[in-house]
N, C-alpha and C positions, 0 to 999 in steps of 0.2 A: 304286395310281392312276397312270396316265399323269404323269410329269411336270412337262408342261405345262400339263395341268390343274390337276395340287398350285400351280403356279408363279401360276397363274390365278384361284384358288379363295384363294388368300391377298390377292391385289391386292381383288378384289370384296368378302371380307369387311370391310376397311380403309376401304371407302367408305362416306362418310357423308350420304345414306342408305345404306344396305348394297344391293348389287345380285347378286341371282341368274339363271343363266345356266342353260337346261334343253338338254340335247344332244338332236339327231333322235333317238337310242334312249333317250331317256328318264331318261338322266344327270343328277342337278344339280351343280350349280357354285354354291357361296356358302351363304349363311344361312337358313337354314330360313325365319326372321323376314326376308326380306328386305322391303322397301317397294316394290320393283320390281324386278319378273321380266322376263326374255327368251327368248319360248320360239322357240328356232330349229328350223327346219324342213330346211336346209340346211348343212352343215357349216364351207362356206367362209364364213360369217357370221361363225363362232368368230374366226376371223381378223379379221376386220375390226373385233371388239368390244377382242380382243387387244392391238393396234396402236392402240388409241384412233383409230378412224378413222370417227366419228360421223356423218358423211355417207353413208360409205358402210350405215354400220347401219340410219340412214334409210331410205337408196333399199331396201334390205333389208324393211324392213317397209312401206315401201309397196306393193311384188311380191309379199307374203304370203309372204317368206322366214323372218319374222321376227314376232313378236305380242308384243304390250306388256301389262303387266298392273301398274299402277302408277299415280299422277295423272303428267302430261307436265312438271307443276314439281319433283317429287321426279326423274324423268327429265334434267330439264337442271340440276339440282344434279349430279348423278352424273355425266352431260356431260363439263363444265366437267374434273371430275377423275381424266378418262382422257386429256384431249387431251396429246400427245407437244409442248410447245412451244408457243410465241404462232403464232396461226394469222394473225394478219398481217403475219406473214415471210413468209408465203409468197410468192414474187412470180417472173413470169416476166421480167423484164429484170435479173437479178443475175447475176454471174458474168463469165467473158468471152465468153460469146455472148448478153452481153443486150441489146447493140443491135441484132444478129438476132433476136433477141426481140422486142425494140419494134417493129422493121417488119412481122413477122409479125404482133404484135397489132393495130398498126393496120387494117394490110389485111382482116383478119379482123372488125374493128371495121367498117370500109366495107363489107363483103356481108351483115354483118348486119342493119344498119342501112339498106338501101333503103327508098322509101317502104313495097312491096309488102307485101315481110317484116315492116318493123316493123309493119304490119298485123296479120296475120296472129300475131306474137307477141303486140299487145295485147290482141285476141280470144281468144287459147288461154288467159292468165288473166283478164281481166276479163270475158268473158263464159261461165264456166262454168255460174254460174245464179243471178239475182237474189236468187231466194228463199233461193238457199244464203248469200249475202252479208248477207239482212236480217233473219238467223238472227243473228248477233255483232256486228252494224256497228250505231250509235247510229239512231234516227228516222230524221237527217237524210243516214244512209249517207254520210257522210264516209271515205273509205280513207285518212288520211294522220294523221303525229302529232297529238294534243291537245294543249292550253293547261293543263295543270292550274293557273290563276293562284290555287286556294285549294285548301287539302289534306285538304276534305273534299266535294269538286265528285266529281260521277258523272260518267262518259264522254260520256253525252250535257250536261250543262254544259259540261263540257270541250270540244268540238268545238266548239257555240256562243262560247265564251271564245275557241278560234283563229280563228275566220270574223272576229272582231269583232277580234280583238287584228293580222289580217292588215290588215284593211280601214282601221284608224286608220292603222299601217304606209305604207299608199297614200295616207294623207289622202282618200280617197273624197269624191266632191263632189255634189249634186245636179246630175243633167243632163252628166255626162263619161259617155265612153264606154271601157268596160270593159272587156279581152279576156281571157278564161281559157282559158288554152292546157293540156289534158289536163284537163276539167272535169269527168271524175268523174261520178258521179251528179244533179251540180248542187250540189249544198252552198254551195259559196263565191257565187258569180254570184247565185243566188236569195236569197242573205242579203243581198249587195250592191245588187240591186233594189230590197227591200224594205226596209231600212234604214238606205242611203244613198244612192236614186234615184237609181240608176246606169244609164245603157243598157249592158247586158251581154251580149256574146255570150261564149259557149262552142264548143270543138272537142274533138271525141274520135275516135279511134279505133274503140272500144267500140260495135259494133251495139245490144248491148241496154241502156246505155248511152244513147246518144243514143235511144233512145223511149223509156226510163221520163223524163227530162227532160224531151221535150216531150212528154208526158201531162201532168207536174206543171203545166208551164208553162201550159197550159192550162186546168188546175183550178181555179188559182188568180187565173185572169183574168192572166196576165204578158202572155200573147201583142201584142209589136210594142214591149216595154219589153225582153224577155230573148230571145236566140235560142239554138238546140245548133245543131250541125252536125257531121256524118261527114266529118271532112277532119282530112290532116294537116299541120301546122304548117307548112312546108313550100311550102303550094299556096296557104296566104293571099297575098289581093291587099295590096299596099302601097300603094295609093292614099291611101287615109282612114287613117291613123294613129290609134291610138289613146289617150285622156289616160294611160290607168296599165294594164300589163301583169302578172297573175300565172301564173305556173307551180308547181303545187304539187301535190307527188310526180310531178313527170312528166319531169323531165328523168335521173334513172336509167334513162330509154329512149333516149335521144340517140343514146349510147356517146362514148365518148373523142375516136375521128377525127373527130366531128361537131359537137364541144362550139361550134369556132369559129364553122362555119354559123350554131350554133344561136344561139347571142348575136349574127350578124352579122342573123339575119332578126328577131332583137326588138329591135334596133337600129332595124333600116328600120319597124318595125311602132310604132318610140313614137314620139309628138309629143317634140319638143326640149323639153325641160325636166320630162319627164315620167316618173312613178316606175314600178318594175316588182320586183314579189316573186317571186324565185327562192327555191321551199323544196321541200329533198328531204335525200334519205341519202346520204353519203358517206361514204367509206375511211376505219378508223381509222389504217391506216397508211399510210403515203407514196408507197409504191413496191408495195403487192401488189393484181393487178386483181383477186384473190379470194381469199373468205377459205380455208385452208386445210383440212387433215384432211376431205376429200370433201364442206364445207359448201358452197361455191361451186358445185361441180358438182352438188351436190343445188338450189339455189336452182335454176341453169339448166335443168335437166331437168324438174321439175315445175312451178315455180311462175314465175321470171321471165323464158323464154327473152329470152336479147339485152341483156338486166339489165348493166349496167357500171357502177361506181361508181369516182367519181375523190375523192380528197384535198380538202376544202374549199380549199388552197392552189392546188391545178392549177387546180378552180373560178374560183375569182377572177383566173386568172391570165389565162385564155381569155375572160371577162368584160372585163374589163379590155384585153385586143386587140383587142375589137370595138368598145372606144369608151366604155364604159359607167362608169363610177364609182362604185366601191363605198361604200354610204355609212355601214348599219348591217349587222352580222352577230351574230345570236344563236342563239347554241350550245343546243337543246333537246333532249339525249340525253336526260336523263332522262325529261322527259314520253315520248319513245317509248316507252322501256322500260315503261314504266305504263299507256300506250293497247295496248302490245301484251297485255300480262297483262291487260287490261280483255278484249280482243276473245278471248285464249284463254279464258277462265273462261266468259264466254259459249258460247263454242262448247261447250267443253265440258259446260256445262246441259241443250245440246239435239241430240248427238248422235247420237240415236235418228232426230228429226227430218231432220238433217242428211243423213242416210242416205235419207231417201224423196226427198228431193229432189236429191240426186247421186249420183254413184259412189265407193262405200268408200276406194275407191285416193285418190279426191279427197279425199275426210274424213279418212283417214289422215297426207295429206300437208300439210295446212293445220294439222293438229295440233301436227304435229309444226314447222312452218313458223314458225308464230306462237308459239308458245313457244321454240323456238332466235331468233328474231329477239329477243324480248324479252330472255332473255341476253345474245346480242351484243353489245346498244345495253348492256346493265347493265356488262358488261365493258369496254368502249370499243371492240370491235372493228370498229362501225359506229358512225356518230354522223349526225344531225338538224343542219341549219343552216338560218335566214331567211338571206335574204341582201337588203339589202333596194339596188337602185340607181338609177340617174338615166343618161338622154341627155343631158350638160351642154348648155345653150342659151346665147352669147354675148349673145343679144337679151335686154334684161329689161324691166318690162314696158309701161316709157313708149316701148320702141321703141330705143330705142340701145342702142351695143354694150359688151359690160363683161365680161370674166371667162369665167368656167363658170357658168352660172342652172342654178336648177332648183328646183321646187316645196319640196326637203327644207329644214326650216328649220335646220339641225346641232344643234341641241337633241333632248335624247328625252319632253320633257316634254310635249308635244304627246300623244304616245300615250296616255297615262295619264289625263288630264282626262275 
């Protein structure tokens, strides 16, 4: 035997599950009994399973380099125990040319991020095809983490538990007006209409997207209570402020160079004294713009182009320069990690399905997407924050001047009644 093969073929039988590896002539590599096979089509694959370079194996099997024959849970157990190292070292401003590194990222963060582009990248994933999304995603197609607030809640409770656990968050009030910036399918805005008569508009990106909304909106008699809108964050008018702003899962589009805009125009966008829910994913670790061993560059390539995650701490720091005041932050890695294994298992049920209504290469890569992400968040490599802040207001509310105001009362006991 070749070996490097021998050298190969001892690593694979060690893992636990066991992982077999089939060469393009027909070779195997590992345990007869293995739980999960790889049958490669291309030889330079070897390499890249070799090297623990699981991104790259990815992009592999999504090209039809590479065919899986395993569940994608027994797959990212395996994962995990090839990777060479914490994949959130990786980082391009280390070293001594990493402050040429930072200005290269920045810049690079600036062309990505035009309005046009980030167009164009929120379309290339969230409009690949409704019916493919309403194949795994709960009723109310929520795409962002769940509330598990009891431990034997389904996904669709769960989604309902963060709509409602966001909107206490807000204090919601009958008759304030609403803005959901990156709203999705409608999820949060429609639950805030209806129960906590809110006038709510929403903005997305997402062509298909903004009409399944306003279909909903209109099904349901919302029309002139809820509005959607094709615009980007960006191009809102600042005129009319609004009482309470969320953003959820949507600022992972901003990118880094942008973070400051982006809080300086939900600064100009909230009434003084008025609350705003920042909730998405960010960096497990401090200094890496992506996670290592070719997962980063698999995220960008198929699923998030322009995707940037910062440090909960950079987060708040860029928050915090544009005026804002952090008041609550709660850490929900774990519910990710359990929304994401909800929405694999799902997919995985109707894969067949999946298949008439996209392209393989897409099924493949979502497979494999949502089951590495759900690792990740389990690892800590990414992690879920509310972030919950305020535009301090001097004025309170007899009219005189006093302090920093603002609707939050500093207690959390509020939320939970």
């Amino acid at each position: 035997m070749n070996p490097l093969h021998a050298v190969l073929e001892r690593k694979l039988v060690a893992l636990e599950p066991s992982l077999a590896v089939v060469l393009p002539g027909g070779q195997r590599l590992g345990s007869a009994q293995a739980r999960v096979t790889l049958t490669l089509h291309d030889l330079a694959s070897l390499g890249h399973v070799a090297q623990g370079e699981i991104g790259r194996v990815a992009q592999d099997h999504v090209e039809g380099r590479v065919d899986l024959d395993g569940s994608v849970r027994d797959l990212m157990a395996v994962a995990t125990q090839m990777l060479e190292g914490d994949p959130t070292l990786a980082s391009t401003d280390r070293g001594p040319l990493g402050w040429w590194r930072g200005i290269a990222r920045r810049s690079r963060s600036l062309a990505q991020h035009r309005a046009d582009a980030d167009a164009r990248q929120v379309q290339f994933h969230y409009d690949v095809s409704d019916d493919f999304y309403a194949l795994w995603l709960d009723p109310l197609r929520v795409y962002s983490c769940a509330y598990y607030r009891e431990a034997g809640m389904t996904l669709g409770e769960a989604q309902q538990a963060k709509l409602d656990h966001i909107c206490r968050k807000l204090m919601l009030r009958e008759g304030e007006r609403f803005l959901d910036i990156g709203a999705g399918w409608g999820g949060l805005m429609l639950w805030a209409a209806e129960h906590y008569g809110v006038q709510a508009q929403g903005i997305t990106l997402s062509k298909n997207q903004h009409a399944h909304v306003n279909r909903v909106i209109d099904e349901r008699g919302l029309r002139g209570r809820v509005t959607m809108e094709l615009c980007d964050y960006r191009h809102l008018p600042e005129s009319e402020p609004f009482d309470k702003i969320a953003s959820i899962g949507m600022f992972e589009h901003v990118g880094q160079a942008l973070l400051p805009a982006y809080f300086g125009k939900i600064w100009r966008l909230l009434k003084p004294g008025g609350l705003l829910m920042n909730h998405g994913i960010t960096a497990g670790g401090t200094r890496n713009e992506q996670l290592g061993a070719g997962m980063g560059d698999f995220i960008e390539r198929y699923i998030f182009p322009g995707g940037e995650l910062e440090h909960v701490s950079h987060v708040l720091g860029a928050m915090s320069e544009a005026g804002l005041e952090a008041l609550d932050v709660e850490n929900l890695r774990p519910h990710y990690a359990r929304t994401l294994w909800d929405w694999s298992d799902a997919l995985e049920r109707r894969l067949d399905a999946a298949r008439t209504v996209t392209r393989d290469s897409v099924v493949r890569a979502y497979r494999l997407y949502l089951a590495g992400s759900a690792m990740s968040f389990e690892y800590g490599w990414i992690s879920l924050f509310q972030m919950l802040a305020a535009r301090p207001s001097r004025r309170v509310g007899d009219g005189s001047m006093r302090g920093a105001q603002s609707q939050y009362p500093f207690e959390r006991s509020y939320i939970y009644r």
